[in-house]
Structures are given as C-alpha cells and as structure tokens.
C-alpha positions in Angstrom: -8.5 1.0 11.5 -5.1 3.0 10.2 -7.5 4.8 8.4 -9.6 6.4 10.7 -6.6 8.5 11.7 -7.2 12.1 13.3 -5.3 15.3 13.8 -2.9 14.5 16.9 -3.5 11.1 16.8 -1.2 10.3 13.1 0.3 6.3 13.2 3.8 7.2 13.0 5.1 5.4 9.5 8.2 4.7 9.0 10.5 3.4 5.9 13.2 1.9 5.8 15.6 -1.1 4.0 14.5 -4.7 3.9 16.7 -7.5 4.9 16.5 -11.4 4.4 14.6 -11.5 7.5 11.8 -9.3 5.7 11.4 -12.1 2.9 8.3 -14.0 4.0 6.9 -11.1 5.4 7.4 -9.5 2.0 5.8 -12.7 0.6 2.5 -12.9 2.5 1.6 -9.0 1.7 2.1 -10.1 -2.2 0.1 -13.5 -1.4 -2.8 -11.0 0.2 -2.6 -8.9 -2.6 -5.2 -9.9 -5.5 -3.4 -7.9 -8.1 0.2 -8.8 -8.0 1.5 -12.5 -9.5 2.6 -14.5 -6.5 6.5 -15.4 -6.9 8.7 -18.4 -4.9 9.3 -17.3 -1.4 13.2 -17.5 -2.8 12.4 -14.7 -5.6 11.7 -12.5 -2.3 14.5 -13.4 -0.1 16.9 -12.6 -3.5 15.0 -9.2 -3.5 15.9 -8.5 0.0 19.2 -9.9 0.0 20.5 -8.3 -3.3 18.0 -4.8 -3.9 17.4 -3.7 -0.7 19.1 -0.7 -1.5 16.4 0.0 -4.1 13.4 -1.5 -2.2 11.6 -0.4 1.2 9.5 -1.7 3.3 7.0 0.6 5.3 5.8 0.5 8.6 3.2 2.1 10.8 3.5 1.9 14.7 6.1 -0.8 14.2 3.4 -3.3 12.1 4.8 -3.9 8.7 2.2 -2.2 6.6 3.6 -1.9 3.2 6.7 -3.0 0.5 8.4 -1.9 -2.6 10.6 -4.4 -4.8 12.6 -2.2 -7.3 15.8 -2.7 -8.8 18.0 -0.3 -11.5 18.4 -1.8 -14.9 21.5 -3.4 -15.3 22.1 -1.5 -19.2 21.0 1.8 -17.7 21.7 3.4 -14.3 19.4 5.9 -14.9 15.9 4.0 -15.1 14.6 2.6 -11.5 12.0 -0.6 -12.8 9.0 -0.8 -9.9 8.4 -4.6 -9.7 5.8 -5.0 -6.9 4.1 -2.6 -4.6 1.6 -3.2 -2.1 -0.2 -1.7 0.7 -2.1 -4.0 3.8 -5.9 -3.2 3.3 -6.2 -1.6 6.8 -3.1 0.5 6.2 -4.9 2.2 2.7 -5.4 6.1 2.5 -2.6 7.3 4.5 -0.4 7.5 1.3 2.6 5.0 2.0 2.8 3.9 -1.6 3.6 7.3 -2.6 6.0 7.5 0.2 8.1 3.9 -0.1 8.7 5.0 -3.7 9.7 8.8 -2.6 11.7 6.9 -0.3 13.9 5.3 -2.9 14.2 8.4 -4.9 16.1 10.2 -1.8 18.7 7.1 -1.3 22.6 7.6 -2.9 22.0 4.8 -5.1 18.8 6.6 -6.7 20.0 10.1 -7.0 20.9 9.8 -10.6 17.7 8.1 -11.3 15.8 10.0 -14.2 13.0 7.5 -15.0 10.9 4.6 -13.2 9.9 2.1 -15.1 6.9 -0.7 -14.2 4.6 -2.7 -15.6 0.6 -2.3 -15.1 -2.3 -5.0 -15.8 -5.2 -3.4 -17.6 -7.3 -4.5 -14.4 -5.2 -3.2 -11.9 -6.3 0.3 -11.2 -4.8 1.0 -7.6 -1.3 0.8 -9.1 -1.9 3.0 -12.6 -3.1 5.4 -9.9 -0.1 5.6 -8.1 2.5 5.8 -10.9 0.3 8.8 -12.5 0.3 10.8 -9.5 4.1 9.6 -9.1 4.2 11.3 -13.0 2.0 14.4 -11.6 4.3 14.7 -8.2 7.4 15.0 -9.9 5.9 17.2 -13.2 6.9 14.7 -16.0 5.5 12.9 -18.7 4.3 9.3 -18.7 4.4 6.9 -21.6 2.5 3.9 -22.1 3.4 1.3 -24.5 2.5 -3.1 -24.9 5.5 -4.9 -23.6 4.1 -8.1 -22.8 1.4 -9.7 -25.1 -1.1 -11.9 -23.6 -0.1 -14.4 -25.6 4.0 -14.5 -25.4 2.6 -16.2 -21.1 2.8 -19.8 -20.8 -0.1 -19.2 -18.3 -3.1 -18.4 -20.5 -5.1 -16.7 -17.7 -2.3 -13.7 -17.2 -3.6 -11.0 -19.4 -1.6 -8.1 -21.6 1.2 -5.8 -19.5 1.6 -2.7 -19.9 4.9 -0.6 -20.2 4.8 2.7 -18.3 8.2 5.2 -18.4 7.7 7.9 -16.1 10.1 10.7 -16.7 12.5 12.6 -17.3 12.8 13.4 -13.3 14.2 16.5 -12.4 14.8 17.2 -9.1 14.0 21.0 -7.5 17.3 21.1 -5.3 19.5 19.6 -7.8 21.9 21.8 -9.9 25.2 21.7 -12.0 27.6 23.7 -10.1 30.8 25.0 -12.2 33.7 26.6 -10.3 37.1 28.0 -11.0 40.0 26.2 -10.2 43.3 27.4 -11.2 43.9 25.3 -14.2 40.7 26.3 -15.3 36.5 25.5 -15.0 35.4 22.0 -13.7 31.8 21.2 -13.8 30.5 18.8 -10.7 26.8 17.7 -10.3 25.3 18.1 -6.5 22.4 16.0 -6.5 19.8 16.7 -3.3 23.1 17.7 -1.1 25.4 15.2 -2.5 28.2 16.3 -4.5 29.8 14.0 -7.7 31.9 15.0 -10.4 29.8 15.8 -14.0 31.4 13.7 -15.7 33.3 10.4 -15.3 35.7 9.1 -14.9 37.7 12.0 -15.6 36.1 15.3 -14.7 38.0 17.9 -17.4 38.9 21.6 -17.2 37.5 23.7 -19.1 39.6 27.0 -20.4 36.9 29.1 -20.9 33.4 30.1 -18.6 31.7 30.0 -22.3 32.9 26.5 -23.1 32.2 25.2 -19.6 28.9 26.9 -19.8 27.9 25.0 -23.2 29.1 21.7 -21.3 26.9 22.3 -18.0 24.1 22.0 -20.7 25.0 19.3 -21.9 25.1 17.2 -19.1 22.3 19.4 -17.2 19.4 16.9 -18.4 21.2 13.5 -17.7 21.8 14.4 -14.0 18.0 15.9 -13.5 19.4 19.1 -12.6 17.0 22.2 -12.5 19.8 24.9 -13.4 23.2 25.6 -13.9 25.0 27.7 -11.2 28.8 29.7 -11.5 30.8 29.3 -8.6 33.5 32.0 -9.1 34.1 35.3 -7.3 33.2 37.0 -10.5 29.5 36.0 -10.6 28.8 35.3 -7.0 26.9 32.2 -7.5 24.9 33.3 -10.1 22.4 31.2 -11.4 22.6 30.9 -15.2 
C-alpha cells in the first residue's frame, strides 16, 4: 500500500495536464468515488479536451492515482471553481489532493487567480477537509453560503450544496513592481516570476512616484500581491 511509505523509500508523484486520452480514466476514479455525482463519460473527455490547463491529473510511480476538474469562471478570471477531486483509496495520506490543486495555482493561466470556488455535500467530509486546509495553507478566509437547495434537483435523493469561496489569495513571492521610465512611472505586476503589465490594456505613466504609489495600491489586492516595490536608482528597490 502507497501508504505505508518510509523515509528513502517515497512513491515518486507526479502532476501534470490531462489529455482526451485521460477521459475514461478520469471517469472510473469518479465512478469509484462514493461522494462525487457520476457524469457522461463525454462530460469528462470535454473536461480534458477544453480545461486541461486548469485540471491535473496525479500520478505515483507512473499509476494514475489522483484528478482535479477545475475550470475559471467565464464572468471572472479571478475565481478558479473546483468541480471534482478525487484520490484512489490506496493512494490516501500522502497528500496529492492538496498537491493537484497547488498544482493549478503555479500554472500561467492561474496566476491571477485570487479565489477557488467549489461546492461541498453536507456528507462529504474528505473534501470540506481539503478546501479548509487549502483556506489555512494559503492564510485566507473561507465563506460558506446555500447555493443549491435540495429541492431546485430533479433527482430527489441529491441533497443541499454548499457554496464555499476560499480567498482573497495572496501569493508570498508576488509583488507590484513600479519603475522609472523616462516619460515617467509604469506599474507592472510580477506574479511568482512572471512579469505582466498592472494594468490592461494600456499600462499608463504616471508623472509622479506619489501618484504611482497610490495606484500600486490600488491594484495591489486584485493581483494577490504581498507588497509594493520601487524600482528606481533613487530607492534601490525599496520595498514600500
């Protein structure tokens, strides 16, 4: 068993994106899984096909062990919705759920994500588990509100889901970086080692340190950035 791992003798787990091929596979560990709603084997092969970039699948010595189906809201960028997440039984306790959604946080497409978004069943405990130590790993709040009454289901044995918002997200190594150009202060947002202007799609100059300053901010919390740094021979990178 996985789980009966020792020091020097780890499974080696890996992560990485599904493709169509992964569809079935993806399937059966949803079919296995007593707490998640079985969908159409199409539903997964979409999934793969068309959010792969925001869902993983996890394996340990090269045996699929593990999946993630996520997506970003179309209206809003910034919120990552968790549809599914499951772990093979034999594969529990090494943390991989924790991992697959790390994972997605540390793409390009999920570096401006501030909140993840999923829905919980009252009876399913292993997955409210997760998202709270999600909450607890990154130091944010998490909200809990009804979304989806028992009785709005045509199925009248699916009970009550819950609505949980983890967030805002900051990320430690993320900062608002504001530099002196020659017509004047630009702001640009480097986001775990990946640069992008602040704002878009025109990045403006601003005449003043003080107005670019009160700008950086602004725009500080809605990039998840920890702090504001100058970038100007002046202030020697000085954090502000």
């Amino acid at each position: 068993m996985a789980d009966d791992a020792t020091p020097g003798n780890e499974p080696e787990i890996t992560y990485r994106t599904p493709s169509v091929d992964d569809g079935a596979e993806i399937w059966k560990m949803v079919d296995e899984a007593a707490a998640l709603d079985v969908n159409s084997g199409y539903a997964y092969f979409m999934i793969a096909r068309n959010f792969s970039a925001t869902s993983v699948v996890a394996e340990v010595d090269g045996e699929v062990a593990g999946m993630v189906t996520a997506y970003l809201l179309p209206s809003d960028h910034t919120r990552l919705f968790v549809w599914q997440v499951n772990v093979r039984d034999k594969f529990q306790g090494l943390g991989i759920a924790s991992g697959m959604l790390q994972e997605i946080l540390t793409r390009e497409e999920c570096l401006h994500v501030r909140f993840i978004e999923t829905t919980v069943a009252p009876d399913n405990e292993a997955s409210e588990a997760l998202f709270r130590k999600t909450a607890a790993h990154f130091n944010c709040g998490i909200e809990e509100t009804e979304v989806y009454k028992d009785e709005l289901f045509p199925d009248a044995e699916h009970q009550i889901e819950r609505l949980f918002v983890i967030g805002p997200i900051t990320r430690i190594d993320n900062e608002i970086q504001i530099r002196h150009d020659e017509d004047g202060y630009r702001l640009y947002a480097v986001l775990d080692g990946n640069e992008q202007p602040a704002f878009t799609p025109w990045n403006p100059s601003f005449s003043t340190l003080e107005n670019a300053l009160q700008a950086a901010e602004e725009v500080r919390e809605g990039h998840g950035a920890k702090e504001v740094v100058i970038l100007d021979s002046q202030y020697d990178g000085r954090p502000h």
